[in-house]
N, C-alpha and C positions, 0 to 999 in steps of 0.2 A: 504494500500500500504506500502511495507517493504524498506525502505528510505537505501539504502547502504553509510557506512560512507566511504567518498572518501575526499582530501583536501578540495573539494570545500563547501563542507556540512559542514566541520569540522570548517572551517571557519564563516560559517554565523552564527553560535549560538551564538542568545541574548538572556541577560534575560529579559526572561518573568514573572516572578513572584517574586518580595521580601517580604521577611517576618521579620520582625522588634518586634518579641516577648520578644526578648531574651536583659538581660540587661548586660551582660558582654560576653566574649569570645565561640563561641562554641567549644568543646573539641572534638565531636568526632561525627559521623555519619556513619549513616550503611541502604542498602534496604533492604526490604524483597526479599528473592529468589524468587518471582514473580513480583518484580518492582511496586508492588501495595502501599504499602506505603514506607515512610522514617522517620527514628527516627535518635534523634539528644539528645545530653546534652549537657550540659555547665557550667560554672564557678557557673554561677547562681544561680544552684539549680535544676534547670528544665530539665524534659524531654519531647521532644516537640516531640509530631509524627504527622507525614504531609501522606495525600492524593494525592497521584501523580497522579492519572488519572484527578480529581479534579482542583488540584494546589489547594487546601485548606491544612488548618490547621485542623485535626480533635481532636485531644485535648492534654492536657499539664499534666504531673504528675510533682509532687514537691519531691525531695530527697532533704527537708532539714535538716536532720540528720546527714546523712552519704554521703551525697554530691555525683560527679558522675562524673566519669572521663573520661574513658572507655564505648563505651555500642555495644550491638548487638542483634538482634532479634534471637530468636531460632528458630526450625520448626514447633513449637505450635504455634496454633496464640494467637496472644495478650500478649507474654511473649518475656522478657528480660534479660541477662545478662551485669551485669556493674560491672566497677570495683569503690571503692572511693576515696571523696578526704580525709574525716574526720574520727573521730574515730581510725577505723585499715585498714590493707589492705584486710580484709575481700571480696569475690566477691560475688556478691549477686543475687538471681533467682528471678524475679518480673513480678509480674500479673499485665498488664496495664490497664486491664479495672476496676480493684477494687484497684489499689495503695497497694497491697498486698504482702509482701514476702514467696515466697514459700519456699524457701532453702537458707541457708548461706554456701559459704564455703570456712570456714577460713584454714590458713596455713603459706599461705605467709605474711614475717617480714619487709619487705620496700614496697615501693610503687610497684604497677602494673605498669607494661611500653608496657605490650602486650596482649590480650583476641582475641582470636578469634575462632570461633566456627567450627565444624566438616561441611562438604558441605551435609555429607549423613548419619550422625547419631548424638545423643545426646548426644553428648560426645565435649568438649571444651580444650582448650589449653591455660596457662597463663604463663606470665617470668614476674618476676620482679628485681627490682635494689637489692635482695637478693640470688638474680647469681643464681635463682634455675627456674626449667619451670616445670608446673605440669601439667598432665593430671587428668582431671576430666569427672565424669559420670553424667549428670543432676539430674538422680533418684538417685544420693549417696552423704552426705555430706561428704564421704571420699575420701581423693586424692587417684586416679589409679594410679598414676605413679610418679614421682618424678625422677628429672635431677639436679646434680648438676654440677653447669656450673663455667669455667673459667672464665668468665665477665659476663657483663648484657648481658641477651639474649632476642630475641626477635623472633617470631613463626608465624609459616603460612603452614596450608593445603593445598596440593598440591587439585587439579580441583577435585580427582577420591576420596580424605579421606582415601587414603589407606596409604598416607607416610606425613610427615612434616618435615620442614624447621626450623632447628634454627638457626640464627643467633649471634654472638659468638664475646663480645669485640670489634665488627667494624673490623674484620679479618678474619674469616670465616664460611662459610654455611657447616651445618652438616647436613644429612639426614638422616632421622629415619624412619625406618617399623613400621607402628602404632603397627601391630601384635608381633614384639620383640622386640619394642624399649630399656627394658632392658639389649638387649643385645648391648646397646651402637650405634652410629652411623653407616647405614653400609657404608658411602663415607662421605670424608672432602675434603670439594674444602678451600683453602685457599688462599686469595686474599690479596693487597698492606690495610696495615692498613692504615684506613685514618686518614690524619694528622691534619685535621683541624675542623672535626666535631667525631660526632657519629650515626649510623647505627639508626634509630627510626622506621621503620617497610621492610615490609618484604613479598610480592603480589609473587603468582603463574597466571603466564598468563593463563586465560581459556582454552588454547589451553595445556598447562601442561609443554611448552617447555622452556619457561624463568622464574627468577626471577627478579623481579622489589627489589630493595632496595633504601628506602627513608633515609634524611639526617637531623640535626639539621642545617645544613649546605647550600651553593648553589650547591649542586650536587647529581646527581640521579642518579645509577647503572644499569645496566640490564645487568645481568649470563646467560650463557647455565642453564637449570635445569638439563641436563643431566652430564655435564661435567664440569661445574664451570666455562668455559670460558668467560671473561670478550668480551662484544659482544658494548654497546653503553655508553658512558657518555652523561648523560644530567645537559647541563649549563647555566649561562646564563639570570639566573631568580634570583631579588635580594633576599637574608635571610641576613639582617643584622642583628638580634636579636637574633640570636640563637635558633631558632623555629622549633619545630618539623612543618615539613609540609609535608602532605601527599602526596603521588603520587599515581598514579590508570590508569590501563589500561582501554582502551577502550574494551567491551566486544569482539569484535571481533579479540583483542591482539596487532592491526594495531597501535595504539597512543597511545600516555603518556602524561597525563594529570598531571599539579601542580601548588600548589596553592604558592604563595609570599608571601613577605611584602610589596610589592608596591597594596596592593589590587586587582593583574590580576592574569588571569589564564593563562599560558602559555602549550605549547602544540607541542610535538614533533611527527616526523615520529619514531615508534618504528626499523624498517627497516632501514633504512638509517640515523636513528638520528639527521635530519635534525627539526629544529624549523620550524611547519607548521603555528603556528599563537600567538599571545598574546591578549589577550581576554578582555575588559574592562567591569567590571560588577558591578561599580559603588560602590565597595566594600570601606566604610570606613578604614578598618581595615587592618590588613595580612590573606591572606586568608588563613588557618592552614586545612582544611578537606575538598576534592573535591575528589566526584566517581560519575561516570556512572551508570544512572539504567540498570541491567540486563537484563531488557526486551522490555525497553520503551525507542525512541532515546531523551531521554533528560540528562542535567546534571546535578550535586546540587554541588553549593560549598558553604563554607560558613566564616564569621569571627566573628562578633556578631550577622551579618543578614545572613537568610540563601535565597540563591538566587536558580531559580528554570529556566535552560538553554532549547532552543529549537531552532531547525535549523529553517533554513528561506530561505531556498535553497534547493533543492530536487536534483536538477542533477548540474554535472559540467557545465562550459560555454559552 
C-alpha cells in the first residue's frame, strides 16, 4: 500500500531505529537511487552503509588516511564518491565491498564544500572554497570542465542531468547547459546577499520547478528554478553554531525537511511555508544531515547517531 505524504502522516514519524556506531559527528549522507541502502561518513573515519528495507547496518569501511567528508553512491553498485578531510583535496572513487580505490581525482586546492553526482550518467560535479567547480567523468582522472567562480560555489543537478545549478558567494544561482557549459551560464537569477550566514548547498525539487538552498545559518531559501523568484523562507529552527545543516525535500517536493542544533527535525509546508511539525528524535547532538528515501516512506537524519524515521499514521483524522 503507497502511504500518500499528507500533514497528518508527516507528522506521526518516529524513530524507529538508532544507530550508535559512529564516535564523532556525521558529515554527510546520501540513498541509493533505489532507496535500498544509505551510506553515511563522519568525523571519524568511517563509512557506514545501512540497509533500509532491513533497518540494519550492513557494514563499515575505514578512510583513515584520507579521512571523509563528502560522500555519494554512484550508479554502480557498491561504489562511492567522497571528498576528504586529510592529506589534499583530492576526491576519491571507492569500491565498498573491497575498501579499494578505483580512481583519484585531484585538482582542486582548498577544501571541497560541494560533490554531487549526475541523476543519469557518470559524470559528477565538485566546488570548493578554491572558487572553482569542476566537472568530472568517473572513467577519467581528468577534469571535463572547469568554472572559475567569483566566490565559493556550491552545485546541484537539476531532476533530468541535463542543466546544473551553481551557486555563487551567497548571491546568486547561475544555470549551466551540461552540453555548453563553456559557454558560460545561460541565466543569472540574483538574489539579496545574505547577511548573516552562507549558502552550504543547493537541492532541485524532483519535480524540477524549485530550488531549495541550505544555510550555515537559521534560514532556508526556496527559488523558482525557472525564474529565480524568491517563493518561501524557512525559519524558525535554532543554528546557533554556525553549522552547515542540510535541508531536503520531500520526494514528492510537498515538504522541507531540516535538521538543528536543538537535536529536532523541523519541517515545513513547501506551498505555503507554513511549519507543519518539529520532530523529536532523541538526537544528542545538532542534527547537521537529514533526507528522505527516494523510494521508501521513511526518513534518516543524523548527528553522531544516525536515526532511521517511519510514519505511524497512514491516513489523516
Amino acid at each position: 500500500m503507497k502511504i500518500k505524504l499528507i500533514d497528518s502522516v508527516v507528522r506521526s514519524f518516529k524513530v524507529a531505529k538508532i544507530f550508535r556506531e559512529n564516535t564523532d559527528k556525521i558529515n554527510a549522507i546520501d540513498f541509493a537511487p533505489n532507496g535500498e541502502h544509505l551510506i553515511s561518513c563522519s568525523e571519524d573515519d568511517q563509512i557506514v552503509i545501512y540497509d533500509c528495507e532491513k533497518g540494519t547496518q550492513s557494514r563499515t569501511v575505514n578512510s583513515k588516511k584520507y579521512g571523509v567528508d563528502l560522500i555519494h553512491f554512484t550508479h554502480a553498485n557498491n561504489t562511492a564518491i567522497h571528498s576528504s578531510t586529510k592529506v589534499d583535496d583530492t576526491i576519491r572513487y571507492l569500491s565498498l565491498h573491497d575498501n579499494k580505490y578505483l580512481r583519484y581525482f585531484p585538482g582542486h586546492t582548498k577544501k571541497v564544500i560541494s560533490l554531487c553526482i549526475s541523476p543519469v550518467e557518470d559524470t559528477f560535479l565538485s566546488g570548493s572554497l578554491d572558487k572553482t567547480l569542476r566537472l568530472w567523468d568517473l572513467r577519467s582522472p581528468n577534469c571535463q570542465g572547469l568554472m572559475h567562480l567569483s566566490g565559493r560555489p556550491i552545485a546541484a543537478y537539476d531532476p533530468e542531468g541535463l542543466i546544473f545549478a551553481a551557486g555563487v558567494n551567497s548571491e546568486s544561482i547561475k544555470l549551466y547547459d551540461l552540453r555548453s557549459f563553456d559557454k558560460g551560464p545561460f541565466v543569472t537569477f540574483k538574489l539579496n546577499q545574505e547577511k548573516e550566514c552562507d549558502w552550504t548547498g543547493l537541492k532541485f525539487s524532483r519535480d524540477g520547478k524549485t530550488i531549495l538552498i541550505s544555510t550555515n545559518g537559521s534560514v532556508i531559501r526556496l527559488v523558482d528554478a525557472f525564474h529565480g523568484t524568491p517563493l518561501q523562507t524557512f525559519t524558525g529552527y535554532p543554528n546557533n553554531k554556525g553549522l552547515a545543516i542540510e535541508a531536503s525535500f520531500s520526494p514528492d517536493s510537498q515538504f522541507i525537511f531540516s535538521g538543528s542544533t536543538d537535536g529536532r527535525v523541523h519541517i515545513w509546508n513547501a506551498d505555503t511555508g507554513n511549519k507543519i511539525s518539529v520532530l523529536n528524535g532523541d538526537h544528542p547532538g545538532p542534527v547537521q544531515c537529514i533526507q528522505f528515501n527516494p523510494k521508501y516512506m521513511m526518513l534518516a537524519s543524523a548527528c553522531t547517531n544516525m536515526a532511521f524515521w517511519l510514519p505511524t499514521s497512514e491516513e489523516g483524522p
